[in-house]
Short mmCIF file of the C-alpha atoms (twelve columns), coordinates in Angstrom:
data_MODEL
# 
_entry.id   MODEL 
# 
loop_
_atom_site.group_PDB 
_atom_site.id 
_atom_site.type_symbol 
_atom_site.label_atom_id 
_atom_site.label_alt_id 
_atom_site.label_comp_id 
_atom_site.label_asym_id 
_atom_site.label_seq_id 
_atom_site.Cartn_x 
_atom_site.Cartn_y 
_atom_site.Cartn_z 
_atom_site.pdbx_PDB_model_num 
ATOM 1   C CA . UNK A 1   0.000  0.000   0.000   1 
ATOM 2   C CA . UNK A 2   2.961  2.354   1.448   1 
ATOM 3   C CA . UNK A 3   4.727  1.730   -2.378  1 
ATOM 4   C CA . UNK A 4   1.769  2.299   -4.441  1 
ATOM 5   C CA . UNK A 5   1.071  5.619   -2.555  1 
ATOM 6   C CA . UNK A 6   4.630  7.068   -3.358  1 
ATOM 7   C CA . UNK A 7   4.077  6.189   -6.647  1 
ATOM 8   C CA . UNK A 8   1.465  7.948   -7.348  1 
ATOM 9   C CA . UNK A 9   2.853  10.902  -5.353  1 
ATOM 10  C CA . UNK A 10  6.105  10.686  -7.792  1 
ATOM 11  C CA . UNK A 11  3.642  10.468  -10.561 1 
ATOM 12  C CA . UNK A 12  1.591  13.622  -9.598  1 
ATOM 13  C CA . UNK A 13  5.221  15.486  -8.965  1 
ATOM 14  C CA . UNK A 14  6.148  15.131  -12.397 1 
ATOM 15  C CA . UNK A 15  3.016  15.990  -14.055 1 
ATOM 16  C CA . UNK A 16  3.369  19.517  -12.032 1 
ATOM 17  C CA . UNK A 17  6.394  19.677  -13.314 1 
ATOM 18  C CA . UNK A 18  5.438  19.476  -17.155 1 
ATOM 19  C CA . UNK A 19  2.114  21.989  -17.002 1 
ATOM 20  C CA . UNK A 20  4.373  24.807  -15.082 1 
ATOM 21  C CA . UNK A 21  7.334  24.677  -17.121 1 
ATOM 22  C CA . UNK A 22  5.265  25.501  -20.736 1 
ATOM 23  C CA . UNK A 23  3.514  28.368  -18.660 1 
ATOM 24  C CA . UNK A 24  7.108  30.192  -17.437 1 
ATOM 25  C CA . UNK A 25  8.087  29.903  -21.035 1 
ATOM 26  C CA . UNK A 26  5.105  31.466  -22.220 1 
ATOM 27  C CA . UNK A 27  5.175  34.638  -19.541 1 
ATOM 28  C CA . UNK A 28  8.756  35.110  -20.960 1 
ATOM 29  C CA . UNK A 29  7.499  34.959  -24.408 1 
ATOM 30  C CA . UNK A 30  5.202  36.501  -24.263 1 
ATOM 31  C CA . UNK A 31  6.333  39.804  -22.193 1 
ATOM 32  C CA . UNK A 32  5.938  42.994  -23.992 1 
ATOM 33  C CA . UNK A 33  9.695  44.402  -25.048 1 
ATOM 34  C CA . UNK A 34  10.382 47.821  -23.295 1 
ATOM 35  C CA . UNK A 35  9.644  50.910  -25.409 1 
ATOM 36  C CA . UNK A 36  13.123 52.693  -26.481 1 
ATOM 37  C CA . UNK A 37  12.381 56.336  -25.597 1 
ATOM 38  C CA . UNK A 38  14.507 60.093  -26.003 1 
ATOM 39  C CA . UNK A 39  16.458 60.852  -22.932 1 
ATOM 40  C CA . UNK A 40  17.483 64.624  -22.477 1 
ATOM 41  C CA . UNK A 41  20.760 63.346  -21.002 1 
ATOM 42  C CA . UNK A 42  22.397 61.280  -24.139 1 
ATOM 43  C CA . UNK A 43  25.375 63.859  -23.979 1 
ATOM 44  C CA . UNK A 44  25.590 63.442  -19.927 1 
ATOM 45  C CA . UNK A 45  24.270 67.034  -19.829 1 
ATOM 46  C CA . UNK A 46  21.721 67.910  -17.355 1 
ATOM 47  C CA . UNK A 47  18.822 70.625  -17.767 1 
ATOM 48  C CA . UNK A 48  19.660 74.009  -16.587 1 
ATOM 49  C CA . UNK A 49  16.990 76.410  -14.777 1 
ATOM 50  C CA . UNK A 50  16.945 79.786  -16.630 1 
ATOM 51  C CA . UNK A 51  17.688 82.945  -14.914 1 
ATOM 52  C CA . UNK A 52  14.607 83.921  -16.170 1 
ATOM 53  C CA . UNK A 53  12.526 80.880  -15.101 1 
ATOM 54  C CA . UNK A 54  13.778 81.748  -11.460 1 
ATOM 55  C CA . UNK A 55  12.899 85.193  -11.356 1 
ATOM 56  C CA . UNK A 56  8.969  84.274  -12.065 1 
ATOM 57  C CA . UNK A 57  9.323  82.604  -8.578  1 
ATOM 58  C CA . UNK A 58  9.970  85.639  -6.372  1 
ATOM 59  C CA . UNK A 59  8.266  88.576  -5.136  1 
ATOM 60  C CA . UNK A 60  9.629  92.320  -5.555  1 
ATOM 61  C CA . UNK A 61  9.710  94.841  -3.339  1 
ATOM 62  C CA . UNK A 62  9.308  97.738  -5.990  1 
ATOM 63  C CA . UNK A 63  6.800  97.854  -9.002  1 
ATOM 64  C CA . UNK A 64  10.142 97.410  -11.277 1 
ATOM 65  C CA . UNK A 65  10.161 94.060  -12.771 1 
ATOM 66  C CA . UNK A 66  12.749 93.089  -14.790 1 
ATOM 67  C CA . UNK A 67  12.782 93.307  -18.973 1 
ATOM 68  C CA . UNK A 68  11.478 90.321  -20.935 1 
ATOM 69  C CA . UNK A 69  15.190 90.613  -23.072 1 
ATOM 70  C CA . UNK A 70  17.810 90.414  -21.206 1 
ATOM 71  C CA . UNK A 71  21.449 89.329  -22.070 1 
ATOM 72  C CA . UNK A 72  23.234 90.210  -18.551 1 
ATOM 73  C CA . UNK A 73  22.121 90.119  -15.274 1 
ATOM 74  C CA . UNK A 74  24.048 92.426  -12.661 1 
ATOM 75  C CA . UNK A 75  22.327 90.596  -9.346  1 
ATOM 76  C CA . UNK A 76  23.485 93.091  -6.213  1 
ATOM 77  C CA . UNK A 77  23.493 91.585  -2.606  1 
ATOM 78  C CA . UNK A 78  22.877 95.177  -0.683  1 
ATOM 79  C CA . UNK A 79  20.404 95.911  2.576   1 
ATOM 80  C CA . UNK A 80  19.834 99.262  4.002   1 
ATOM 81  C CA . UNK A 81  22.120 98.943  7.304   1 
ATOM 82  C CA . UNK A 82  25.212 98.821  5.337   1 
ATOM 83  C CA . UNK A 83  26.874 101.963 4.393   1 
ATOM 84  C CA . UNK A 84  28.988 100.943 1.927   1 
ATOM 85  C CA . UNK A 85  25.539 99.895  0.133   1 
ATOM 86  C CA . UNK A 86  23.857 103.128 0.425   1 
ATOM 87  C CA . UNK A 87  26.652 104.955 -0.950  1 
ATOM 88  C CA . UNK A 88  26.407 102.548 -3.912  1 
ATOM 89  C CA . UNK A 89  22.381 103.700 -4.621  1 
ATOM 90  C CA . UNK A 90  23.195 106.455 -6.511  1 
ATOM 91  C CA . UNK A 91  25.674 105.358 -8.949  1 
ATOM 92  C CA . UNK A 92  23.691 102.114 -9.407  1 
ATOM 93  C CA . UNK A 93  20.556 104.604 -10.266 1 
ATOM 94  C CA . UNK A 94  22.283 105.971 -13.240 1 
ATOM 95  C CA . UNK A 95  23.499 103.295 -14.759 1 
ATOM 96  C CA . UNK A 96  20.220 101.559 -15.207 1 
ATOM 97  C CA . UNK A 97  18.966 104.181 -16.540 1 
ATOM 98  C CA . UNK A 98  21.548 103.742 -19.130 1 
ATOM 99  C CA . UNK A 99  21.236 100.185 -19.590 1 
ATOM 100 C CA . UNK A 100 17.275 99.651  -19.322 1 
ATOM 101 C CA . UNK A 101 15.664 98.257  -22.197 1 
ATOM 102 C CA . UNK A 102 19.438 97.503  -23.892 1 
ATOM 103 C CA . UNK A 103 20.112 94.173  -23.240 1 
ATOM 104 C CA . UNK A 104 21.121 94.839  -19.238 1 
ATOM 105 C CA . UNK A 105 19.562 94.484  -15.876 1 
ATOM 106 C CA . UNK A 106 19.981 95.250  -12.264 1 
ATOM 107 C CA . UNK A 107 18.225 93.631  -9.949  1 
ATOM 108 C CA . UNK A 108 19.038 93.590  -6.018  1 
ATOM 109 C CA . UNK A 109 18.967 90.475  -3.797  1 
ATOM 110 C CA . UNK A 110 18.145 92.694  -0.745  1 
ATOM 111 C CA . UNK A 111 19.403 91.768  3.142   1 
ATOM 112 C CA . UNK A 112 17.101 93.391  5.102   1 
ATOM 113 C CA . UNK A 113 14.886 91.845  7.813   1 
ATOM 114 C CA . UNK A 114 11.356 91.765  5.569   1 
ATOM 115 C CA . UNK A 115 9.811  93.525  2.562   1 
ATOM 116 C CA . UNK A 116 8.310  96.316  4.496   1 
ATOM 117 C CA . UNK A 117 11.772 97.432  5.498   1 
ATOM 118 C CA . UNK A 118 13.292 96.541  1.875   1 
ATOM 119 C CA . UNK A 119 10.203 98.756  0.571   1 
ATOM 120 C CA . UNK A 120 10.834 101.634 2.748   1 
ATOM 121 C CA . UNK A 121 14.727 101.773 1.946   1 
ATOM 122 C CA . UNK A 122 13.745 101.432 -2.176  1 
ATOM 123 C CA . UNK A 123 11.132 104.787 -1.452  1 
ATOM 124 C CA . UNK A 124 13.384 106.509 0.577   1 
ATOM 125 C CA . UNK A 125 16.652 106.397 -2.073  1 
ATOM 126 C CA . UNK A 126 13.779 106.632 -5.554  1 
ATOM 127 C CA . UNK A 127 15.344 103.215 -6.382  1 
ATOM 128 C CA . UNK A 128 14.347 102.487 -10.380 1 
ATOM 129 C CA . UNK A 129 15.439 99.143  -10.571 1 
ATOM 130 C CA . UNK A 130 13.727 95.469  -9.300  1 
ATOM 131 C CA . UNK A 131 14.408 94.376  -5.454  1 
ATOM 132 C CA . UNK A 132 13.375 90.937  -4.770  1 
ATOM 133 C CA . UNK A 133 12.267 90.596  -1.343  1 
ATOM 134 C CA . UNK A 134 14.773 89.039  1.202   1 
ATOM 135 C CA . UNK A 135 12.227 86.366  1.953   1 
ATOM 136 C CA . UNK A 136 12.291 85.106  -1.901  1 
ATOM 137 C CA . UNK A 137 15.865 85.939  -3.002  1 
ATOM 138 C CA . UNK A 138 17.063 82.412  -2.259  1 
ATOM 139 C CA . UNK A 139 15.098 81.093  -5.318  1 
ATOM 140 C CA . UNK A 140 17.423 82.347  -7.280  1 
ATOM 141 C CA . UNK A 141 20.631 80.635  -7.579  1 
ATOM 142 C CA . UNK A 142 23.578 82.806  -8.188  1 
ATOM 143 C CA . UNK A 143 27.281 82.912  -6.593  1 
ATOM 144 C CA . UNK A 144 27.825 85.771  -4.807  1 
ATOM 145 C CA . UNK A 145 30.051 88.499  -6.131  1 
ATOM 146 C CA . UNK A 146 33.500 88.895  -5.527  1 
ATOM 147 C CA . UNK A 147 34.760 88.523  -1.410  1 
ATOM 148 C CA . UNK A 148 30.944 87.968  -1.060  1 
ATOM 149 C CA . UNK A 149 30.472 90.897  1.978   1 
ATOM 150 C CA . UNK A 150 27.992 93.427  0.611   1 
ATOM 151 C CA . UNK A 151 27.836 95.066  -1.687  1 
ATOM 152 C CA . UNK A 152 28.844 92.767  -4.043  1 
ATOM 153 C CA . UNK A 153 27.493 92.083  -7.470  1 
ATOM 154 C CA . UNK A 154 27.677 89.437  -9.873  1 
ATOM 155 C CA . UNK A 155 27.016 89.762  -13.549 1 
ATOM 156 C CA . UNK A 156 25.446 86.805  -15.477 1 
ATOM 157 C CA . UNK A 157 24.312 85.058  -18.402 1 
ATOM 158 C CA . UNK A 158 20.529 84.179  -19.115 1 
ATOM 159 C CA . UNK A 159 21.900 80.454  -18.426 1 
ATOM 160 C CA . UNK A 160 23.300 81.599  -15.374 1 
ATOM 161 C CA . UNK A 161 27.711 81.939  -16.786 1 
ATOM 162 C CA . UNK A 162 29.409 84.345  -14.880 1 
ATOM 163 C CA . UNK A 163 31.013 86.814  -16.961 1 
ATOM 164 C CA . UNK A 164 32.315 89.169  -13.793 1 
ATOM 165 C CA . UNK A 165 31.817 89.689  -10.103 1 
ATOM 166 C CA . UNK A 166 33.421 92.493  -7.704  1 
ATOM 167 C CA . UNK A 167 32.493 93.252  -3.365  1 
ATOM 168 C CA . UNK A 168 32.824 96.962  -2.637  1 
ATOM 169 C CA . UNK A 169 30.995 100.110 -3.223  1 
ATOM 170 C CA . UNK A 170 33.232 101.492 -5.936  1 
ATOM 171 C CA . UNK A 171 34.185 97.824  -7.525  1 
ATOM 172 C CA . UNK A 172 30.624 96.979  -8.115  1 
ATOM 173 C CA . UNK A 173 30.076 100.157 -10.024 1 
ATOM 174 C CA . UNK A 174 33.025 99.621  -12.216 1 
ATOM 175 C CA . UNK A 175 31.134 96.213  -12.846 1 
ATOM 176 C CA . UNK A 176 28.184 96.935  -14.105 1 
ATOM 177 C CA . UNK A 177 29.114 100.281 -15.866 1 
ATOM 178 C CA . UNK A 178 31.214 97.669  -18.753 1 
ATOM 179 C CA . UNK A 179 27.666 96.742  -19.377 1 
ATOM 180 C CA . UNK A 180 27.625 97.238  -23.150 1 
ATOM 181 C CA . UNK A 181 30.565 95.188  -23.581 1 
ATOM 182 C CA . UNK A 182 29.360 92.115  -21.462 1 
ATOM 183 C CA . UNK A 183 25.964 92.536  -23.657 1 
ATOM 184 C CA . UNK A 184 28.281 92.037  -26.539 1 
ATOM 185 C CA . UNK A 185 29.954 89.500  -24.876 1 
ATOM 186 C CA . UNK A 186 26.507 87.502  -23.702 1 
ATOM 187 C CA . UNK A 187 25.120 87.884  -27.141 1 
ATOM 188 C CA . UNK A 188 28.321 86.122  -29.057 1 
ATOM 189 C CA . UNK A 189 27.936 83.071  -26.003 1 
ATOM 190 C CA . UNK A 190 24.124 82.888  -27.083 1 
ATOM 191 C CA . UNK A 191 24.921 83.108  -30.612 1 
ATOM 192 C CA . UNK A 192 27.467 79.955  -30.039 1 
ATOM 193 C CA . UNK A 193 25.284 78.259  -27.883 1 
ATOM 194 C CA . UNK A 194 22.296 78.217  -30.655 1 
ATOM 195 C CA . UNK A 195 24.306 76.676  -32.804 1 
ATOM 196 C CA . UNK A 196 25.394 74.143  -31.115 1 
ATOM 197 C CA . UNK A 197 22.071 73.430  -29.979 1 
ATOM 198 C CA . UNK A 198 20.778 73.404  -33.759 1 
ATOM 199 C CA . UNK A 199 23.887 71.118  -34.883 1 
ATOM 200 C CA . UNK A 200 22.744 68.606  -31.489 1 
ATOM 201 C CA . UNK A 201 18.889 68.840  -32.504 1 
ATOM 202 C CA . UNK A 202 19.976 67.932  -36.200 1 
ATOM 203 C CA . UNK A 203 22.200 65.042  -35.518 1 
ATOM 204 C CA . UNK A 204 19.535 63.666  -33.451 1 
ATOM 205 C CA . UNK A 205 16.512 63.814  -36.363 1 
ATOM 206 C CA . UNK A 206 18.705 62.154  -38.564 1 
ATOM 207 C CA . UNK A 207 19.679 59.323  -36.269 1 
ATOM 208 C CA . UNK A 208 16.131 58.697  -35.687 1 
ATOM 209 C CA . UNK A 209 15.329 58.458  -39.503 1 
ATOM 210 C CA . UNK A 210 18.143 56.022  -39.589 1 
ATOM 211 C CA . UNK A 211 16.343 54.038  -36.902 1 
ATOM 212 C CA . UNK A 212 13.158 54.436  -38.946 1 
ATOM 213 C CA . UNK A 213 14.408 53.429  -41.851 1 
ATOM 214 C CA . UNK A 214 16.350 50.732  -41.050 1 
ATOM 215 C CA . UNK A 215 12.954 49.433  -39.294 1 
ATOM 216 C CA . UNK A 216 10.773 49.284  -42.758 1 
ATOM 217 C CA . UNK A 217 10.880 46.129  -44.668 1 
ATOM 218 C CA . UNK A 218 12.104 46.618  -48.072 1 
ATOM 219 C CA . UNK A 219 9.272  46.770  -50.864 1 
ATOM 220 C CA . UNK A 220 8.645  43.970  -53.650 1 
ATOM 221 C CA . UNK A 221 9.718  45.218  -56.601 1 
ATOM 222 C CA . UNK A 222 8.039  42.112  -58.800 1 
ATOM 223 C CA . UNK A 223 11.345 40.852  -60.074 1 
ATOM 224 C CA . UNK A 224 10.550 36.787  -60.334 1 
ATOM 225 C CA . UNK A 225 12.512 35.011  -57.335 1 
ATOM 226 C CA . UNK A 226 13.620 31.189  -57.400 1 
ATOM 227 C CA . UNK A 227 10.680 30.210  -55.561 1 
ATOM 228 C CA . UNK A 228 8.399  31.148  -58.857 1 
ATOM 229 C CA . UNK A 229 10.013 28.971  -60.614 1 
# 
């Protein structure tokens, strides 16, 4: 009795064996093949955040906003309780008004304790130019200029290259007032840049009609083959 019940155990072993196996096959088989898709990163390069796309994340403490065109940004780490910064305002006043609507901005990264007192330092001095408040200036991401004590002020690409920095009340003016030749300067990069880009974007299309094509059966073109005759 004991033998003919492991037999039929050994019996009902194997049988389990042979309907799995056929089963496992078929879940390999019949597993869909995963989709080949564009990566941003083929070159190892990374997305960069836009000076611009920063800048819509803040708050300013004036009515000035900054210009939809803009080549070079002079960003200017300043706050009412330093002297060295006031002494700055009036030289920095001019020379937006020289640069505004050319390609330039300044825009202050102010120190102060809140907005209200940002606010009331901006009215007080007539200050023309954006101040983003000190409780949004860390969204945007730019070294700080020169020793980094204030003022300093850093001068910078849409993509966020430096092209200069200086600390100092008389430094930072110097800075800022080569403006028309880092605009030239910022325009040549962007120039260079859009190239590249185009030659990238180019090289890309005509890999993936390589891809394509190489993918498409070729067509009969009715010549008789050895299996008509």
């Amino acid at each position: 009795m004991l033998k003919k019940l492991l037999m039929m155990l050994g019996a009902a072993v194997v049988w389990c064996g042979l309907s799995v196996a056929p089963l496992a096959a078929q879940d390999t088989d019949d597993a869909p093949a995963t989709e080949e898709t564009d990566t941003f990163d083929e070159a190892g390069e990374e997305p960069t955040v836009s000076i611009s796309d920063m800048l819509k994340e803040v708050e300013y403490a004036t009515k000035a906003k900054p210009k939809k065109k803009v080549y070079v940004y002079f960003f200017v780490r300043s706050h009412s309780g330093c002297g060295p910064c006031r002494a700055m305002v009036p030289a920095s006043i001019n020379l937006y008004k020289e640069m505004k609507g050319k390609g330039a901005e300044i825009i202050m990264l102010n120190g102060d304790a809140d907005a209200a007192k940002a606010k009331e330092w901006a009215e007080e001095t007539e200050m023309n130019y954006p101040i983003i408040t000190p409780e949004t200036r860390s969204k945007v991401d730019v070294p700080a200029g020169g020793s980094g004590g204030t003022p300093n002020v850093v001068a910078v690409t849409e993509d966020g290259e430096v092209l200069d920095n200086a600390s100092g009340y008389t430094k930072c003016p110097e800075v800022m007032g080569n403006w028309k030749e880092l605009v030239k300067q910022a325009k040549k990069s962007a120039r260079a840049k859009k190239a590249k880009d185009k030659k990238k974007k180019s090289k890309k299309n005509k890999s993936k009609k390589s891809k394509k094509s190489d993918s498409v059966p070729a067509e009969d073109d009715g010549a008789p083959s050895e299996a008509d005759f």
